[in-house]
N, C-alpha and C positions, 0 to 999 in steps of 0.2 A: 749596408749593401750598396755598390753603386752600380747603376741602370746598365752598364754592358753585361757585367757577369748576370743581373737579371735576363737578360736578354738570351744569352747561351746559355744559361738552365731550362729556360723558356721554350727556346726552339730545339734543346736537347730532349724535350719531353720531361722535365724534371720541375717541374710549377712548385712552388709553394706553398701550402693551405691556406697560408695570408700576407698579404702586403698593403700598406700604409703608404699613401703617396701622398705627398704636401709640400706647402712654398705657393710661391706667388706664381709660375708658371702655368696655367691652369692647360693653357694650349699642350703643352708635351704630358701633362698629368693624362688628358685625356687620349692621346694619341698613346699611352702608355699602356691605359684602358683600353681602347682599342686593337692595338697590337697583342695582346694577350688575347681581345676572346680570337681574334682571327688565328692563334697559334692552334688552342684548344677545344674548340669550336668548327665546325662545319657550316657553310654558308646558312644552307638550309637548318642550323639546328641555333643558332644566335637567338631566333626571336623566344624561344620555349627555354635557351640555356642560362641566360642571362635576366637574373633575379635583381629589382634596385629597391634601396631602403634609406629613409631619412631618419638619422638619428632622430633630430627634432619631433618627427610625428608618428615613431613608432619605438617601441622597447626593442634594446639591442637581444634580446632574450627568441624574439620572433626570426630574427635574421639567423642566430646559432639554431634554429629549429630549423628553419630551409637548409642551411646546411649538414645538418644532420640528415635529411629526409633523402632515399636513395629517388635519383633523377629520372623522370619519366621521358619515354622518347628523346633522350638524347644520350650520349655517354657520359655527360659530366655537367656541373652546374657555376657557375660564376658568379657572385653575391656581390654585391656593390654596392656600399654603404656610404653615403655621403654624410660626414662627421662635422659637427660643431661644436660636440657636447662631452663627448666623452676621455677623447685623446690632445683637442687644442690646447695651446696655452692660452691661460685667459678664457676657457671657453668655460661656460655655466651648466654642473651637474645636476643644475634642478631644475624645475618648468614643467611645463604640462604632464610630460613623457618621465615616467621611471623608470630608472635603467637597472640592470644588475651584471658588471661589470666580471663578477665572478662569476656568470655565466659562462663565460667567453674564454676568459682563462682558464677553464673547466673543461673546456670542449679542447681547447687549445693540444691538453694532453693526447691528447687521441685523437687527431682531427678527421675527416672522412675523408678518403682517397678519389672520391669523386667530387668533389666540391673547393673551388676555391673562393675566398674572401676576400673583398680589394676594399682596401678603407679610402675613401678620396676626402684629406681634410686641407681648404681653404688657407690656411696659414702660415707665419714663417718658423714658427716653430709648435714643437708637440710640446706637452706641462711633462715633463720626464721624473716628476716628482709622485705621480700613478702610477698604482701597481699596476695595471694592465698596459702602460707607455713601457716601464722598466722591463717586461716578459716580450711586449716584441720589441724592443731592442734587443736584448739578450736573445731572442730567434733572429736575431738580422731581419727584419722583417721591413723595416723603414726606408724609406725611398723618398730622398729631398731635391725637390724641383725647384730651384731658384732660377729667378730670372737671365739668362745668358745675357752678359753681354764683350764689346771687347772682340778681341781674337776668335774665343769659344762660339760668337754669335757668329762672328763670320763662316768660320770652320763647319755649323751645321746648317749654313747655307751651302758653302760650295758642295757639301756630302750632300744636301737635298737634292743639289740639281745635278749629280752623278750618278745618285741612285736611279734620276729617270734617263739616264745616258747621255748628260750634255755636259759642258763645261760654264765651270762660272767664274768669269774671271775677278781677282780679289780688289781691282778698284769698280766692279759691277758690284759687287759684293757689301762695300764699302756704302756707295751710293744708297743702296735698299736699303741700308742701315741707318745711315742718317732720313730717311725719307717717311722709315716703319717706324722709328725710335725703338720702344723697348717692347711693339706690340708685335710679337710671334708670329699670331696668326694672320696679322697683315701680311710681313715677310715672309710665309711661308705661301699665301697668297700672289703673292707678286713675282716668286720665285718660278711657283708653276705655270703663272700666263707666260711669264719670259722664256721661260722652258717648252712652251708650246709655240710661240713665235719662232724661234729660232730652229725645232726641229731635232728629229731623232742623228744624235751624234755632233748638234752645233753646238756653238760658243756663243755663252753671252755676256756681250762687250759692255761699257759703261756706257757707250751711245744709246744701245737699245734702253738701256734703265733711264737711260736722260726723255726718249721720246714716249717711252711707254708706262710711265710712273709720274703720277701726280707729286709734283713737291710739295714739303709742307711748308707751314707760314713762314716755322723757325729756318727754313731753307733761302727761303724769298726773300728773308730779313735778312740773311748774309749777304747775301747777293747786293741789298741796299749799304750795306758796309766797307763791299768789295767797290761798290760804283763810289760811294765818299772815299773810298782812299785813294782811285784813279779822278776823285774832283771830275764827275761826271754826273751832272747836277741832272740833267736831261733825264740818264739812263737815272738816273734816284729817283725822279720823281714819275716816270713812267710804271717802275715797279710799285712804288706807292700806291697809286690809283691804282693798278691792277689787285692790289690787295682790297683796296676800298671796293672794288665789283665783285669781290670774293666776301663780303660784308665780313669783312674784317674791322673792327673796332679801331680806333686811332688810340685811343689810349695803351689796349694789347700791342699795337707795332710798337708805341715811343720805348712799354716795358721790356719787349723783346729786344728791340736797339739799344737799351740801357745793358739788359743783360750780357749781349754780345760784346759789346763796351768792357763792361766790368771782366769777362771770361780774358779779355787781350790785356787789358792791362794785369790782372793773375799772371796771365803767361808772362809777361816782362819779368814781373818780381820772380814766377819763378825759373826763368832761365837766367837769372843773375846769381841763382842758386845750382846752377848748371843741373837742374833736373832733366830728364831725360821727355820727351814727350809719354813715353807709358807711363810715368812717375806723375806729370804732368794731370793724365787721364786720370789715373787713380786716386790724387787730390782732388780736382776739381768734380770727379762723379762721371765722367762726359767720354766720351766715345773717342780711341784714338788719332781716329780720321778727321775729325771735327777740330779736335786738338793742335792738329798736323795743319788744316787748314785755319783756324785762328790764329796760329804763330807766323803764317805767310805772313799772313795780313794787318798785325799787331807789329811787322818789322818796318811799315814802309808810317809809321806813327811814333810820334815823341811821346814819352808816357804821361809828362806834361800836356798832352792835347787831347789824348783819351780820356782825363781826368777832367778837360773843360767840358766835352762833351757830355759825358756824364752828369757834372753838376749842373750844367745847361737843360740835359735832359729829365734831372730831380726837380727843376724850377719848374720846367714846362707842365710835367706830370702834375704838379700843386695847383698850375693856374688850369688846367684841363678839369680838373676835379673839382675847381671850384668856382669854376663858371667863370675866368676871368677872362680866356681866349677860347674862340670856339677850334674844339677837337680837331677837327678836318685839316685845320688852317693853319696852327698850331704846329702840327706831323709837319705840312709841308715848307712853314715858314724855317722851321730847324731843318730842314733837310737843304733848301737854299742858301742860307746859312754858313754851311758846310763847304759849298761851291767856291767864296770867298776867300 
């Protein structure tokens, strides 16, 4: 099953008796949870409808009784089972807690019209090799939340900040993304202060995300990348220290510098392979935008000189670590260096 047509079953009134949510997205797993008890649920009736259960510390046998049981003071009941045990891959059927998995499957046949069951499991994949993984697949019952990213992450940013009536525009978009990384509920966080700043019906520009968003390290290290390829030793070493008052480690910046390094020379070799920048993304793991902006910057460099930098910066890392240069000094004397 994938999450729209859950969605339009959902607010058609047509619920499921169970669903299975899993993957590494935990942020949209639970806004998934969420959005479901508010479909079938009344404000007022959420705290008496919605029943939670851990595998871990209770027999899944308890949970199939709640929902069997007809729901008091409300219309319907929501069961919410947080899974490690019985449907992950990799996950361990035995421990404290006995389960009886053909309980489940059991009820499955005949489920109650008043009660739905939400599995939330942790993981990138379900063991599909159990019988009760194989019966809800075979109900479509599974719902896989992988982490967005890419295009797809941007896309449910700009729909985030549509849905509250504002515009977002896709180099705003772009920015949060590099700023959040792969973390959801940052960006979804950031999305909405932006969306409050700018107002019912505005736009928000990449300037507001430049003044209103914290950069992260890996942000402030390009920017020391950007300042060595314009040989502007001044503006390199001002970001520096400002990292250093962010108690930022010197040996974390030289690995980040080495990283950013290493990502530009990748890009050289592979646009001598005329890969595309998505082609690009997709190899290296990393964000189109990021991509797009490392190839500026890996143009105005010999891939002879990325490569001295680099091993310059594997020397330094050896003598940081082993007490032959101190750390601090070290950053800065490679970063002068550069100026020459």
């Amino acid at each position: 099953m994938d999450l729209r047509t859950a969605a339009k079953e959902i607010k058609a009134g047509q619920a499921r008796p169970v669903y299975v949510v899993y993957g590494k997205d935990r942020y949209r797993m639970q806004e998934f949870v969420s959005f479901i008890s508010e479909q079938l649920l009344g404000k007022d009736e959420r705290e008496l409808g919605i029943v939670k259960f851990d595998t871990a510390e209770t027999p899944i046998d308890e949970a199939v009784l709640e929902a069997e049981t007809m729901p008091f003071f409300v219309t319907r009941k929501i069961i919410v089972i947080r899974d490690q045990t019985l449907l992950a891959a990799g996950g361990k059927e035995g421990g404290k807690v006995e389960h009886q998995p053909d309980r489940l499957m059991e009820y499955l046949k005949m489920p109650s019209e008043t009660s739905t069951i939400i599995f939330i499991v942790h993981a990138d994949k379900l063991d599909e090799r159990r019988k009760l993984v194989k019966l809800l697949k075979d109900r479509d019952a599974l719902l896989s939340f992988q982490e967005l990213e890419g295009n797809d992450l941007l896309r449910w940013m700009i729909k985030r900040a549509s849905d509250q009536g504002r515009v977002l525009t896709e180099p705003a978009a772009e920015l949060i993304a590099v700023r959040c990384g792969r973390s959801l509920q940052n960006a979804a966080q950031e999305v909405d202060k932006l969306c409050l700043f700018v107002g019912d019906g505005g736009t928000v520009e990449r300037a507001a995300v430049e003044a209103l968003t914290v950069s992260s390290v890996e942000e402030d290290v390009f920017a020391l990348v950007d300042a060595m390829t314009a040989l502007q030793t001044g503006r390199a070493l001002d970001i520096y220290k400002a990292l250093l008052l962010r108690r930022e480690e010197p040996i974390k910046i030289a690995a980040l510098l080495a990283r950013q390094i290493r990502i530009m020379l990748q890009i050289k070799e592979l646009e001598g392979h005329q890969y595309s920048h998505q082609q690009m993304a997709a190899q290296l793991g990393l964000h189109p935008y990021a991509v797009k902006l490392a190839a500026e910057k890996a143009r105005r460099f010999e891939q002879r000189e990325l490569a001295l930098h680099l091993s310059r910066l594997a020397e330094l890392d050896f003598q940081m670590k082993t007490g032959q240069i101190d750390k601090t000094l070290g950053v800065e004397l490679f970063l002068l260096s550069t100026g020459s």
